[in-house]
C-alpha positions as CSV (number, residue, x, y, z in Angstrom):
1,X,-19.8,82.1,31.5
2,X,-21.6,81.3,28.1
3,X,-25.1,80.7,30.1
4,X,-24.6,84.1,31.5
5,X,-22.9,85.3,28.1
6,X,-26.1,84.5,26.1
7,X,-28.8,85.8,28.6
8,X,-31.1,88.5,27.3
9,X,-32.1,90.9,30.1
10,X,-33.7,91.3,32.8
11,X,-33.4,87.5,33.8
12,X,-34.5,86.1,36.6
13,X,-32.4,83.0,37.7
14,X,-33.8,80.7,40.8
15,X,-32.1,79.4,43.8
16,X,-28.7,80.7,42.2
17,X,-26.7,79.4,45.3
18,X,-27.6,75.9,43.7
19,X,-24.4,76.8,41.1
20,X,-22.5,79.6,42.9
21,X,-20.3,80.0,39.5
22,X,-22.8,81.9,38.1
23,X,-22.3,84.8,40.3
24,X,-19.0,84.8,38.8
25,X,-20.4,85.2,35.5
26,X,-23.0,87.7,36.1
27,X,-19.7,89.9,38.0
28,X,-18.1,89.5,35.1
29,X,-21.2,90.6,32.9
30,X,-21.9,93.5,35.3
31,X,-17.8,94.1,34.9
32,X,-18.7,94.8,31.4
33,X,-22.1,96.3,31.5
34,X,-23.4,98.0,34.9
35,X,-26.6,99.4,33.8
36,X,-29.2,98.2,36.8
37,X,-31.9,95.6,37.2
38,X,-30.2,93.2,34.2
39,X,-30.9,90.1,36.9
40,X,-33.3,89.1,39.5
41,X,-31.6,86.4,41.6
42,X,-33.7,84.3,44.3
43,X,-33.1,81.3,46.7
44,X,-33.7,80.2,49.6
45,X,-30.2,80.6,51.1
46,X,-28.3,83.6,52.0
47,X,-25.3,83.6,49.7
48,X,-23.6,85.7,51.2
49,X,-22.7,83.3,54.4
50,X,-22.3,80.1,52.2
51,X,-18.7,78.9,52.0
52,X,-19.3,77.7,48.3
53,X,-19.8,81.0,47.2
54,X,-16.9,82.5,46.2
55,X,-18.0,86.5,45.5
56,X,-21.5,86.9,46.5
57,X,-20.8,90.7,44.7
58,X,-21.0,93.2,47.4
59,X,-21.7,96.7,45.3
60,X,-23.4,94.9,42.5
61,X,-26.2,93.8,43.8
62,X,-28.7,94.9,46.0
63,X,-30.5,92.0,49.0
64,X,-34.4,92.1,50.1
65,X,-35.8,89.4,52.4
66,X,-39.3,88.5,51.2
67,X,-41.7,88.1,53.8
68,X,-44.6,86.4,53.7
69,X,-48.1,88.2,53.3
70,X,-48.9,91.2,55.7
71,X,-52.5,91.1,57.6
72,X,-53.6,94.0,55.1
73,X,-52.2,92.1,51.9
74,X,-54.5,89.2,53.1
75,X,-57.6,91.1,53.9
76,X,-57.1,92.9,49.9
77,X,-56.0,96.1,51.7
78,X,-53.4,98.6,51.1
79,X,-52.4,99.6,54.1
80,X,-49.2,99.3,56.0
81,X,-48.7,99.1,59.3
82,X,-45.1,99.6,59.5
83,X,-45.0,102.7,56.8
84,X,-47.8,104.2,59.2
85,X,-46.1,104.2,62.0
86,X,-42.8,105.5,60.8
87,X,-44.7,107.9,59.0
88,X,-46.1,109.1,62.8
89,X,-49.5,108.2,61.9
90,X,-51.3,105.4,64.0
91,X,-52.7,103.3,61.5
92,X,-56.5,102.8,61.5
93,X,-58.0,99.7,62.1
94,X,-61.7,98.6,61.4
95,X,-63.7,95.7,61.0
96,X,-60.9,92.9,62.4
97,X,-61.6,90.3,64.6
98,X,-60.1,91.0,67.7
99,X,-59.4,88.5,70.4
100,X,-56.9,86.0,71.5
101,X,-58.9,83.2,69.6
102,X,-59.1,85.4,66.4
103,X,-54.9,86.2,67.0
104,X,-54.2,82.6,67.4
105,X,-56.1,81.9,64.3
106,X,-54.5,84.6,62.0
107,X,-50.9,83.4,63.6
108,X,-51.8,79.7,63.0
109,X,-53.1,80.3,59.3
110,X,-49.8,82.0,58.4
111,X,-48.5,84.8,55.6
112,X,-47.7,82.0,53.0
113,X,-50.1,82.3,50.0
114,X,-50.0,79.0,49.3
115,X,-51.4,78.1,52.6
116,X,-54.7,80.6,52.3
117,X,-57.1,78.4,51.3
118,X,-56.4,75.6,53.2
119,X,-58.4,73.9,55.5
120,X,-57.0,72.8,58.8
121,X,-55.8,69.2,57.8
122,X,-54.7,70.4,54.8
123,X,-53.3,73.7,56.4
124,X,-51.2,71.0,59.0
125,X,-49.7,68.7,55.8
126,X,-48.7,71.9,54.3
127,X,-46.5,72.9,57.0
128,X,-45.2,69.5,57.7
129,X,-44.4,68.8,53.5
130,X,-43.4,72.4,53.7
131,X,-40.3,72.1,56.8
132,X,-39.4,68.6,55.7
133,X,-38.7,69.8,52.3
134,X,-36.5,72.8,53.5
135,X,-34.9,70.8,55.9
136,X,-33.9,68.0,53.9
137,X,-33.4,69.9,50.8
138,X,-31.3,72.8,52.2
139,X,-29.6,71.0,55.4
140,X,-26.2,70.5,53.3
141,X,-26.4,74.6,52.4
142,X,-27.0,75.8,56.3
143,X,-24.7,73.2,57.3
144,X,-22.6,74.9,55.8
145,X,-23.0,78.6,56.8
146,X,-20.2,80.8,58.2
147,X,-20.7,83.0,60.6
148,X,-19.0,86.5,61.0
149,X,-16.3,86.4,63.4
150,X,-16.7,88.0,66.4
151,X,-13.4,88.6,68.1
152,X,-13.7,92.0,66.0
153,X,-17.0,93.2,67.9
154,X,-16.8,95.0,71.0
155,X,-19.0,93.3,73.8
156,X,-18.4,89.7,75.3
157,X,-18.8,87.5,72.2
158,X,-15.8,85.6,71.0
């Protein structure tokens, strides 16, 4: 409460479902001051399905899933496919390499920053460091996961 207490704002806290009592702190902080964008939490878990985590403050706060990179974020554009479309305008495409061998390349390099520059052995440890360390590192947090129950839904699922 005193970590959370003596925070100037806006913080930014990482992998917060590491100590799930500090969302009880920053309720209590919002409890007493709701003004908007006072914390940035991130992590690599979703809080909100981990059994540790008592309030993960539904109303408080609001959740975005970071992607990686988009093809036009690569290539320096600003385009965005998605926007386009639900905008009703086909987006406009020039100067890609087109191709199954160009796709396959694109899909193999990836969205992840950190892996742009890579060559391909390089590109290959990166992916391999980069699942083992999720997997061993977070295995105890998924492990953990709830899922919704769903005798509620309608459908066959029980």
């Amino acid at each position: 409460m005193g970590f959370v207490a003596n925070l100037g704002t806006p913080a930014a806290i990482d992998e917060v479902q590491r100590v799930p009592d500090l969302l009880l702190a920053i309720k209590a902080r919002l409890d007493r001051d709701d003004s908007r964008g006072q914390f940035l939490l991130t992590g690599s878990a979703n809080i909100r399905a981990l059994p540790t985590v008592k309030d993960a403050l539904p109303g408080r706060v609001d959740y975005m899933t970071l992607w990686p990179l988009t093809a036009s974020e690569i290539e320096g554009g600003e385009a965005n496919f998605v926007d386009s479309l639900l905008r009703g305008e086909p987006p406009q495409v020039s100067g890609c390499p087109i191709g199954r061998p160009a796709y396959a390349a694109r899909i193999a390099r990836g969205g992840y920053p950190e892996a742009r520059g890579r060559g391909p052995r390089a590109l290959r440890s990166f992916f391999t460091s980069y699942m083992s360390s999720i997997i061993e590192r977070d295995i105890g947090d998924v492990s953990n996961v709830r899922t919704p129950d769903m005798s509620h839904s309608s459908g066959c699922w029980r």
